[in-house]
N, CA, C and O of each residue as an XYZ file, in Angstrom:
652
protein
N     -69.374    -28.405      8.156
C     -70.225    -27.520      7.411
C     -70.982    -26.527      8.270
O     -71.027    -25.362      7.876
N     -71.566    -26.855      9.373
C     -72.349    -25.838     10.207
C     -71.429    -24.862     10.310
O     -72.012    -23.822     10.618
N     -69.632    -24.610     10.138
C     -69.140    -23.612     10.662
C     -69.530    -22.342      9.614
O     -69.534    -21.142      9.887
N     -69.847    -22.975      8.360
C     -70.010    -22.195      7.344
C     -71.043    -21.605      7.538
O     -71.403    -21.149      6.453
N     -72.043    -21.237      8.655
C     -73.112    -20.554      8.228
C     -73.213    -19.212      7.890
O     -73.925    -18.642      7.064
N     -72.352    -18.790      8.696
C     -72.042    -17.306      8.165
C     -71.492    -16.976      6.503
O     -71.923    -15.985      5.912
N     -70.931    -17.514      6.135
C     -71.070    -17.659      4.697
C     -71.904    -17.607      3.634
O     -72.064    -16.925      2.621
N     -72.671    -19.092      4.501
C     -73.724    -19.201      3.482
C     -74.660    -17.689      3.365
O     -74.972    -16.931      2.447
N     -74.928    -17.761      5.071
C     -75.873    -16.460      4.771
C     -75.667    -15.009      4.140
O     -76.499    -14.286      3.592
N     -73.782    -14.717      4.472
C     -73.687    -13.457      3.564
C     -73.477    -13.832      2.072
O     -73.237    -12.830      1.398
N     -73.503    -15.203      1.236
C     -73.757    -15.295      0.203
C     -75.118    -15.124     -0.412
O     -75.334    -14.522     -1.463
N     -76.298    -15.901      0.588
C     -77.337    -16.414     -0.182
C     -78.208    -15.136      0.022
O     -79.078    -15.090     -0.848
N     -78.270    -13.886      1.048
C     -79.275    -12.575      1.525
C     -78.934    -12.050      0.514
O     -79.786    -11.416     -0.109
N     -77.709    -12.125      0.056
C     -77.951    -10.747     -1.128
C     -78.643    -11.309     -2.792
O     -79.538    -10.758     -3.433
N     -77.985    -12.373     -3.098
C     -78.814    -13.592     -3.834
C     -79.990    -13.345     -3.903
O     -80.430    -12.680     -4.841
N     -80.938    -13.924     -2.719
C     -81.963    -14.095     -2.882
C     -83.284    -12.312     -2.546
O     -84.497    -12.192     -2.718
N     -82.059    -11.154     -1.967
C     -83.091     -9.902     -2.382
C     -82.625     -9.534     -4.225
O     -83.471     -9.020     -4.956
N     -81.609     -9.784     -4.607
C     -81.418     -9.253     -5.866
C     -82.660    -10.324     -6.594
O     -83.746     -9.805     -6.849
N     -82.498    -11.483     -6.839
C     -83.790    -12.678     -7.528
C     -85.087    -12.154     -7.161
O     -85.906    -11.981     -8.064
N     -85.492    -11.787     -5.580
C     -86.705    -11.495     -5.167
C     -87.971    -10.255     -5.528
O     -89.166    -10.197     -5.817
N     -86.617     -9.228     -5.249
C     -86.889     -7.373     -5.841
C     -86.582     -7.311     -7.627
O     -86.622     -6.339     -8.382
N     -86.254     -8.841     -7.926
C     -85.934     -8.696     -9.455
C     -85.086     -7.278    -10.007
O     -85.301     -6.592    -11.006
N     -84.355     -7.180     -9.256
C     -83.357     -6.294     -9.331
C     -81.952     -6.776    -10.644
O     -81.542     -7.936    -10.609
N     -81.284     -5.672    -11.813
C     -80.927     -6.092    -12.262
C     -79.424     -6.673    -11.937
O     -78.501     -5.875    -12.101
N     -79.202     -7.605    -11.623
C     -77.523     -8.362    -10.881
C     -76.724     -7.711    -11.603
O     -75.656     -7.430    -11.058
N     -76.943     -7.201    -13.167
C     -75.028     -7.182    -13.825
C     -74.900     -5.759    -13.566
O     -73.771     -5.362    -13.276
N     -76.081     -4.712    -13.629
C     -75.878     -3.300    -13.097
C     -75.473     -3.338    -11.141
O     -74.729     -2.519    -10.602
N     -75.831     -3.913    -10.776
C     -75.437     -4.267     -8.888
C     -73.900     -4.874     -9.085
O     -72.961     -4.375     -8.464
N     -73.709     -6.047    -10.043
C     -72.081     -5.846    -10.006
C     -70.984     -5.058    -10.526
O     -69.821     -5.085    -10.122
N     -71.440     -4.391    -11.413
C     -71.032     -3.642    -12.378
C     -70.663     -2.484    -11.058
O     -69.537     -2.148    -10.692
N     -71.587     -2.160    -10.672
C     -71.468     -0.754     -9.189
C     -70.950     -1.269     -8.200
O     -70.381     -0.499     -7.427
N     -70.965     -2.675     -7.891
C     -69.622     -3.326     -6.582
C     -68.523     -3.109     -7.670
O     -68.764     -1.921     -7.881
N     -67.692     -3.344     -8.348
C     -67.004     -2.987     -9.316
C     -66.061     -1.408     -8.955
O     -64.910     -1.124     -8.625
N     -67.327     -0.675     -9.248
C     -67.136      0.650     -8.991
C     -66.651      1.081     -7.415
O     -65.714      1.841     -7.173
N     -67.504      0.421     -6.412
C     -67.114      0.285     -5.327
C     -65.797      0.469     -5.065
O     -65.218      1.503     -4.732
N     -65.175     -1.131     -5.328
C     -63.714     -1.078     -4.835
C     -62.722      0.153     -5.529
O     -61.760      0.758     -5.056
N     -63.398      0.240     -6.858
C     -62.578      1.548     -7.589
C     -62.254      2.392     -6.450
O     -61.164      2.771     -6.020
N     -63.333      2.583     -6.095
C     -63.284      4.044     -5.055
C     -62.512      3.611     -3.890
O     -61.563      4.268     -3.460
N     -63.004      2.254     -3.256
C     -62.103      2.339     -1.894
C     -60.526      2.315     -2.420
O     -59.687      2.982     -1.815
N     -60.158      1.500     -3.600
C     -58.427      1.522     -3.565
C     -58.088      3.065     -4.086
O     -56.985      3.531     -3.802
N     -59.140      3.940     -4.931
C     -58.268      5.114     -5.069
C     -58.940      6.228     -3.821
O     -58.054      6.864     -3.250
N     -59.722      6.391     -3.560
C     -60.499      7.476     -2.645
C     -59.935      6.967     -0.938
O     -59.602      7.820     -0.116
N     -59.916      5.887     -0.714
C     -59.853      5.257      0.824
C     -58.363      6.091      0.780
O     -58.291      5.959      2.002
N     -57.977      6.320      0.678
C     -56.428      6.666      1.268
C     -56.606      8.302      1.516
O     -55.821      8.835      2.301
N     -57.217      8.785      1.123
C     -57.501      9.966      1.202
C     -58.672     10.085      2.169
O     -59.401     11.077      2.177
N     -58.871      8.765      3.199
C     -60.386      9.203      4.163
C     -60.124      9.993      4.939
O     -60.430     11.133      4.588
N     -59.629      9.897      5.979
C     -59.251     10.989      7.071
C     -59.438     12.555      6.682
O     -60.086     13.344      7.370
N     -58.779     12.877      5.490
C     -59.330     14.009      5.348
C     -60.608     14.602      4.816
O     -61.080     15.710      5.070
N     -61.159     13.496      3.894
C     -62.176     13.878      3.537
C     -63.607     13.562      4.830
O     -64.720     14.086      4.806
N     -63.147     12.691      5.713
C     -63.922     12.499      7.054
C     -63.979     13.526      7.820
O     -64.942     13.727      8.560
N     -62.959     14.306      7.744
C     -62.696     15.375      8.483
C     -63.176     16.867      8.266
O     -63.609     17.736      9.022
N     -62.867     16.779      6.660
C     -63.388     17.763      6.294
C     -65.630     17.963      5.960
O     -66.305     18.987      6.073
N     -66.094     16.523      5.561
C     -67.367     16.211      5.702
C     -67.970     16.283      6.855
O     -69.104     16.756      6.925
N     -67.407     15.894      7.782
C     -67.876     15.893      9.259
C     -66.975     16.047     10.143
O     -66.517     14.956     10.485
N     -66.337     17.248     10.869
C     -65.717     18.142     11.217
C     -66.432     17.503     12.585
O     -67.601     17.603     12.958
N     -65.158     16.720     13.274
C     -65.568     16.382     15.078
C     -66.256     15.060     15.326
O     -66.394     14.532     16.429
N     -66.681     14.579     14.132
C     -66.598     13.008     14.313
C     -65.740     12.046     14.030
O     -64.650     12.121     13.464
N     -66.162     11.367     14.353
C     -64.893     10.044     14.368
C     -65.519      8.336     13.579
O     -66.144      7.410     14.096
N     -65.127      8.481     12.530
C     -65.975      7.272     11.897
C     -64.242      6.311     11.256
O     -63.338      6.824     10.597
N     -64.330      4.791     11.793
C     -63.484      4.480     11.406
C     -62.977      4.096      9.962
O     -63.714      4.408      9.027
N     -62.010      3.569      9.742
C     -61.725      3.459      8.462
C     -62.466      2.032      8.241
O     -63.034      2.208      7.163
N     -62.740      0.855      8.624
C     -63.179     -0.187      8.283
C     -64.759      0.584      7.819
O     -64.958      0.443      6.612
N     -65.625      1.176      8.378
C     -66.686      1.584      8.256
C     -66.369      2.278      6.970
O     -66.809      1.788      5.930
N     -65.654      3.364      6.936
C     -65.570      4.432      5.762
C     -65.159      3.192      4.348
O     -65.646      3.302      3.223
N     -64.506      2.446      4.624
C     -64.149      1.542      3.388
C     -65.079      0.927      3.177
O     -65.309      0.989      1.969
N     -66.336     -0.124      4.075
C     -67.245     -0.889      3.545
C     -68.351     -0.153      3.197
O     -69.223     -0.673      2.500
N     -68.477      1.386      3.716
C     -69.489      2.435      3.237
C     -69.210      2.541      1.469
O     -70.039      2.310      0.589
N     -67.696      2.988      1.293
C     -67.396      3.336      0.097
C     -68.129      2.008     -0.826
O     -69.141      2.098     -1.522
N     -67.333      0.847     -0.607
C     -67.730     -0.676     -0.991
C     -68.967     -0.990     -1.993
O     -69.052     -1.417     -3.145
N     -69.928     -0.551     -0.950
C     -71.408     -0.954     -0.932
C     -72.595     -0.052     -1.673
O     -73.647     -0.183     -2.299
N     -71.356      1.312     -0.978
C     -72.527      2.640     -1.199
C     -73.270      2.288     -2.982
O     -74.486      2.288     -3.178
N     -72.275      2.032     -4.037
C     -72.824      2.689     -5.513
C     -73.573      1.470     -5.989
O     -74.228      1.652     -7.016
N     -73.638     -0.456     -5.136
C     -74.310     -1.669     -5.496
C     -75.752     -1.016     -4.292
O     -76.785     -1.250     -4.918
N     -76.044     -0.502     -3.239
C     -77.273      0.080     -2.605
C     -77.709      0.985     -3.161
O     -78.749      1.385     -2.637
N     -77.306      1.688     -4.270
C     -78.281      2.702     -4.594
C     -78.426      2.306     -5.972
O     -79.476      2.498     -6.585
N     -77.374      1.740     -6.501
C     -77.369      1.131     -7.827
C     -79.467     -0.071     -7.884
O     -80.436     -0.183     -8.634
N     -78.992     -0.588     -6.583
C     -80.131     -1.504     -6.152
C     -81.579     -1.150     -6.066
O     -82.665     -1.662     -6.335
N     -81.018      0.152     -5.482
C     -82.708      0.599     -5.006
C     -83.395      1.423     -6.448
O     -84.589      1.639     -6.657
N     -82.434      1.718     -7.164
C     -82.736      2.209     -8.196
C     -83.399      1.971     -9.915
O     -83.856      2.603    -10.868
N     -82.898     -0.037     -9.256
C     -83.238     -0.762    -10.113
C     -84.403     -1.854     -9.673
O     -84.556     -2.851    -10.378
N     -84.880     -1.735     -8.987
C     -85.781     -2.608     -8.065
C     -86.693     -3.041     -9.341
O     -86.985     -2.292    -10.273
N     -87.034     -4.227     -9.214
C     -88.685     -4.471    -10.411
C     -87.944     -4.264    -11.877
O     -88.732     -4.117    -12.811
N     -86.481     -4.231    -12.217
C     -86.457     -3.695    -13.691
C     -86.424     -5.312    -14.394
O     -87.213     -5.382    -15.337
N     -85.997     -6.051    -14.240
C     -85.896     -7.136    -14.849
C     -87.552     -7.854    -15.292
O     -88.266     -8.093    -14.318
N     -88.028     -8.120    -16.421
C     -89.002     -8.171    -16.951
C     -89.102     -9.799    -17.526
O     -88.135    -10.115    -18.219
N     -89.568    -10.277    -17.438
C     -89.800    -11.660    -17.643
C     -89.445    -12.948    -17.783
O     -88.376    -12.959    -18.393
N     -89.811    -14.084    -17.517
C     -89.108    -15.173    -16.913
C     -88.139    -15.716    -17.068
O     -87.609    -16.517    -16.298
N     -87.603    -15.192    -18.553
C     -86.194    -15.891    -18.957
C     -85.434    -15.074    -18.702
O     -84.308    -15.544    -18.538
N     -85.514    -13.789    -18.555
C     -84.649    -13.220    -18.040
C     -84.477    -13.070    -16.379
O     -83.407    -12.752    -15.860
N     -85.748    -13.361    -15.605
C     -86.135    -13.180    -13.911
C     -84.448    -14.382    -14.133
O     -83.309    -13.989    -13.882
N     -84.792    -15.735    -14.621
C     -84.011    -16.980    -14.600
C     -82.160    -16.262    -14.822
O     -81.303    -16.138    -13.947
N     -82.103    -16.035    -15.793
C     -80.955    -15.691    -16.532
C     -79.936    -14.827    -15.248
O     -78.816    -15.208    -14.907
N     -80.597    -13.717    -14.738
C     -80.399    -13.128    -13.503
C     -79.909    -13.439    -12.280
O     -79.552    -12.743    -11.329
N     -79.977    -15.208    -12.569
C     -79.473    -15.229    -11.183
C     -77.918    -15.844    -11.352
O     -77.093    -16.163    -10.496
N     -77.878    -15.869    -12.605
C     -75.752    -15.601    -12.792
C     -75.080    -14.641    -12.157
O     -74.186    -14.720    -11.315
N     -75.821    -13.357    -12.849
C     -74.903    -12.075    -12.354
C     -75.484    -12.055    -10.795
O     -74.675    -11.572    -10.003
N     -76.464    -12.396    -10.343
C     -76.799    -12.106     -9.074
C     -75.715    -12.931     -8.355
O     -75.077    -12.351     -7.476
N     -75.400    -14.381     -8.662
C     -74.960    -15.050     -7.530
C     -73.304    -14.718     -7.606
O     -72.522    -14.970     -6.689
N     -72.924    -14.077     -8.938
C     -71.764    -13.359     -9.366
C     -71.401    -12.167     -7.883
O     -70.538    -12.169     -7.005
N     -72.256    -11.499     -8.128
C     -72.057    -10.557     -6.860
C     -72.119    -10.979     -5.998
O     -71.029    -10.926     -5.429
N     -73.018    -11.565     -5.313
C     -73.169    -12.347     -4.093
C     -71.577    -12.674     -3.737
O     -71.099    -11.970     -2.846
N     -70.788    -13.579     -4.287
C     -69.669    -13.909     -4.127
C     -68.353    -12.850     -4.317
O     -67.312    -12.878     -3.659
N     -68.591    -12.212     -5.058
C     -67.792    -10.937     -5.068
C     -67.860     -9.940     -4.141
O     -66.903     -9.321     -3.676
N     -68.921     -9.811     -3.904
C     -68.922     -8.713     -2.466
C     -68.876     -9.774     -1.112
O     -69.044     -9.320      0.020
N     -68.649    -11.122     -1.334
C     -67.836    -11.299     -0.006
C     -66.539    -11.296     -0.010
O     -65.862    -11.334      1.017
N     -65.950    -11.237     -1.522
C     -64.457    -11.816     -1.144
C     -63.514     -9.751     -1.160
O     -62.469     -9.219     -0.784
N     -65.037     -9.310     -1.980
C     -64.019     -7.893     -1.402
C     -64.456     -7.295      0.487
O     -63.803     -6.523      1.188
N     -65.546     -7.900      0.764
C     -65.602     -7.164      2.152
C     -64.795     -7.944      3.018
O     -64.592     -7.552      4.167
N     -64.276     -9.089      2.564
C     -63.517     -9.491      4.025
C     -62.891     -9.271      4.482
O     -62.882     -9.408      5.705
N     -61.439     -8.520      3.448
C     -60.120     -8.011      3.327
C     -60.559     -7.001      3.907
O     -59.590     -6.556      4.522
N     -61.772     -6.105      4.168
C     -61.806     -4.771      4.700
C     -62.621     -4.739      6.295
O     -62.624     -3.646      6.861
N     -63.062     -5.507      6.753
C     -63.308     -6.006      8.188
C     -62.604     -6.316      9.302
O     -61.692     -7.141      9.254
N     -62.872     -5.831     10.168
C     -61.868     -5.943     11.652
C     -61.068     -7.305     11.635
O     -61.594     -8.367     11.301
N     -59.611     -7.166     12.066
C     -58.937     -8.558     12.126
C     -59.731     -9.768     12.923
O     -59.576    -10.952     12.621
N     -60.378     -9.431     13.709
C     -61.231    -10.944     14.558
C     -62.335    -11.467     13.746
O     -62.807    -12.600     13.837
N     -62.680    -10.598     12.996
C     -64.578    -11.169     12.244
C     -63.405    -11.484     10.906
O     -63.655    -12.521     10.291
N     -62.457    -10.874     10.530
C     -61.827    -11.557      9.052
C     -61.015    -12.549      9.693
O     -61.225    -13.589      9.069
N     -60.245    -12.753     10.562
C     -59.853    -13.870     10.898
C     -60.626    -15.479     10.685
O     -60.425    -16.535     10.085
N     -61.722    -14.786     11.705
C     -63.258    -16.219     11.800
C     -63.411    -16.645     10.695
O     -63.441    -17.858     10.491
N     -63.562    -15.631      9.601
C     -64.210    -16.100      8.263
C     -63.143    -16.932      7.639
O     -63.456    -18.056      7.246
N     -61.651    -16.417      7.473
C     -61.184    -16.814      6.492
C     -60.310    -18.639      7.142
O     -59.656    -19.428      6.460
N     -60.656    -18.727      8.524
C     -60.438    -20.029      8.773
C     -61.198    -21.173      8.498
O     -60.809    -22.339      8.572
N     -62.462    -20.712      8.131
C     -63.564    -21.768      7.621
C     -62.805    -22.195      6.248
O     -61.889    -21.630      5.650
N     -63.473    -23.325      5.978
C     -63.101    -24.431      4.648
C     -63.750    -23.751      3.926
O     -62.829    -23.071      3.473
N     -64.923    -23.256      3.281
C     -65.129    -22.552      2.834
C     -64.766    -21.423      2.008
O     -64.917    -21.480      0.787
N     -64.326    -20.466      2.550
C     -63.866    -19.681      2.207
C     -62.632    -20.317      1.581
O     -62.556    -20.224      0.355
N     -61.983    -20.736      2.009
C     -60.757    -21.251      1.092
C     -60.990    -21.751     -0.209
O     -60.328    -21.251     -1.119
N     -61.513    -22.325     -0.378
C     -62.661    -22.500     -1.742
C     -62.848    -21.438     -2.419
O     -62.507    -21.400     -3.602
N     -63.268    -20.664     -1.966
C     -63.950    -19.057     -2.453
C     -62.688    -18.738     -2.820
O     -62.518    -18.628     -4.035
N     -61.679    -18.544     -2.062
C     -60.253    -17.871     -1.711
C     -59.666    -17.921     -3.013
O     -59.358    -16.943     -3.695
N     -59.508    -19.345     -3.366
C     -58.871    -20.377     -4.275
C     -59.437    -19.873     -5.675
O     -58.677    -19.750     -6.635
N     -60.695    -19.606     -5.754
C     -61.484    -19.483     -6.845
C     -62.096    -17.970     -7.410
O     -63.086    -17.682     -8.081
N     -60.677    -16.925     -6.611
C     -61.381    -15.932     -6.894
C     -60.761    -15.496     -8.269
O     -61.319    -14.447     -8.592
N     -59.995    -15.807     -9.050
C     -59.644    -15.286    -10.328
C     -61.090    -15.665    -11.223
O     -61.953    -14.922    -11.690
N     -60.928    -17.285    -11.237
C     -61.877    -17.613    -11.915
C     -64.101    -16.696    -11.592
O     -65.137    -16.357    -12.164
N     -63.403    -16.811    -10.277
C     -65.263    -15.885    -10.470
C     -65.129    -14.738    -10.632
O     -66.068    -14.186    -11.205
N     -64.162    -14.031    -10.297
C     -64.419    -12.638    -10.882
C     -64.387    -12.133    -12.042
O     -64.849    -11.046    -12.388
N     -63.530    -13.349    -13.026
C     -63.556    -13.775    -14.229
C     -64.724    -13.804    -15.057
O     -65.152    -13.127    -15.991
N     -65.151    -14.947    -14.323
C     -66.507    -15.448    -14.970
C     -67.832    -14.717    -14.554
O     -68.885    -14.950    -15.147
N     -67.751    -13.875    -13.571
C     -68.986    -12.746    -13.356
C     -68.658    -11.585    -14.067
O     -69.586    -10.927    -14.537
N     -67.434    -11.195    -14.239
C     -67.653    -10.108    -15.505
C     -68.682    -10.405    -16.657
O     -69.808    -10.079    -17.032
N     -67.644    -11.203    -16.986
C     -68.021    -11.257    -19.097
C     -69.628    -11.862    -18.952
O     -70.467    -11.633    -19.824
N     -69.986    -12.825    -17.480
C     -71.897    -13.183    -17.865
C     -72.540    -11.775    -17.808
O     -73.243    -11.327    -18.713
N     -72.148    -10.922    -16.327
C     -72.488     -9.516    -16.418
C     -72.730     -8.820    -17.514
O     -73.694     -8.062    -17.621
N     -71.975     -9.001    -18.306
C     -71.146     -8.487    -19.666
C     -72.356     -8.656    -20.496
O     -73.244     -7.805    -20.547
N     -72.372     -9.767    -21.144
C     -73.503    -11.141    -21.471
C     -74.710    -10.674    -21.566
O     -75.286    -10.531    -22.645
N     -75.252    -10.365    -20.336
C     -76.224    -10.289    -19.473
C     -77.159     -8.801    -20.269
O     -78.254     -8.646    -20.809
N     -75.532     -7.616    -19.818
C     -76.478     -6.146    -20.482
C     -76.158     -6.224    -21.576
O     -75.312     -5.381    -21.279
N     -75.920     -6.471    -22.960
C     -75.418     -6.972    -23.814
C     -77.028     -7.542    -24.176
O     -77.617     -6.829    -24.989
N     -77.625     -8.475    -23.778
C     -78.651     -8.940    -23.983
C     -79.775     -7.935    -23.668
O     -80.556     -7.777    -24.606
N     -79.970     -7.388    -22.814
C     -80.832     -6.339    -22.844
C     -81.083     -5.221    -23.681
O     -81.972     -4.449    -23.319
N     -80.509     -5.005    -24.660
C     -81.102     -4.103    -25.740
C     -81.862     -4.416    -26.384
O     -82.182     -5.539    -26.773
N     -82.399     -3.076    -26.652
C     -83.850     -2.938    -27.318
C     -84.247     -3.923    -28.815
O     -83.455     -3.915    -29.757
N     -84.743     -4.233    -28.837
C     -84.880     -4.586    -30.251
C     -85.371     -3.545    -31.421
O     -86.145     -2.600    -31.268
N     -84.745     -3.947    -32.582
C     -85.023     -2.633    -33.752
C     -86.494     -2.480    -33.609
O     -86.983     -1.361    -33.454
N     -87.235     -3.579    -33.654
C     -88.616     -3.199    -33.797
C     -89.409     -1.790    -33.020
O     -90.201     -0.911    -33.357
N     -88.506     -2.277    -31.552
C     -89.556     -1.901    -30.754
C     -88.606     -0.551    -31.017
O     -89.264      0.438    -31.338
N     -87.577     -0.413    -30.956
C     -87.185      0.589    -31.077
C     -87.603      2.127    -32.048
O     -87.615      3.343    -31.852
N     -87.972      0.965    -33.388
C     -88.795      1.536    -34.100
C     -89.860      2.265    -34.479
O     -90.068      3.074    -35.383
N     -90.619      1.715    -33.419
C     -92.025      1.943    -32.809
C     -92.237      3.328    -32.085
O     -93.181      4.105    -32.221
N     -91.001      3.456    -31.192
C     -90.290      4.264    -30.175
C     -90.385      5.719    -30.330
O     -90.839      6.651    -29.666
N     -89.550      5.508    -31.898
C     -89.277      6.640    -32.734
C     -90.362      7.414    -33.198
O     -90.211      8.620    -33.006
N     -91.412      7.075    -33.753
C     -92.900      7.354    -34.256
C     -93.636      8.506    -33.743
O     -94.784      8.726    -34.127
């Protein structure tokens, strides 16, 4: 188990700032989501658009892919900081949170230098994860799903709104 620490910790940091900043998890997975959209259709097209954005630098593709990755769940994040509003929902939150948590490890690994994805994917661990990624990406949609789905307004207040 100690080999797993690296695991644990890129599972449980993002976990525990999404629970902490009460940030909303199913909009942060919903935008990792979006993420990979972009790296499988936009990443093939980096070089030029690297080239043409910044004309004489040199930024690699592992970087340009976990930039793409991350970029729309970090701003998605910072944008939502404090939105989640009271205790059953602070609680409820930490589905879609720990949803992502696990989803943005099993998409960043595939996109990391062969020696740091090597390390990872020899741990027991991860094989677990490995094994179980239909089912969680499965099952973090539709709670995601669930989740904003539950957040609408109520007629009342909505009502009120209108006035």
């Amino acid at each position: 188990m100690p080999h797993n620490i690296e695991i644990f910790v890129a599972l449980g940091v993002p976990f525990v700032v999404l629970m902490f900043l009460r940030i909303n998890a199913a909009m942060v997975f919903l935008s990792l989501c979006l993420g990979y959209v972009l790296v499988q259709l936009v990443a093939k097209d980096s070089n030029s658009l690297i080239s043409f954005l910044a004309p004489g630098q040199s930024v690699s593709r592992t970087t340009w892919e976990l930039g793409m990755l991350f970029a729309p769940a970090v701003l998605t994040s910072v944008f939502m900081v404090f939105s989640i509003h009271g205790h059953v929902k602070a609680a409820l939150n930490a589905l879609p949170a720990a949803g992502f948590s696990v989803l943005a490890l099993l998409l960043a690994v595939p996109l990391l230098t062969p020696g740091l994805r090597g390390a990872i994917e020899s741990q027991h661990l991860w094989q677990y994860i490995n094994r179980a990624q239909a089912l969680i990406v499965g099952a973090s949609a539709c709670i995601s799903l669930l989740f904003l789905w539950t957040q609408r307004r109520s007629a009342k207040l909505s009502e009120h709104h209108r006035r």
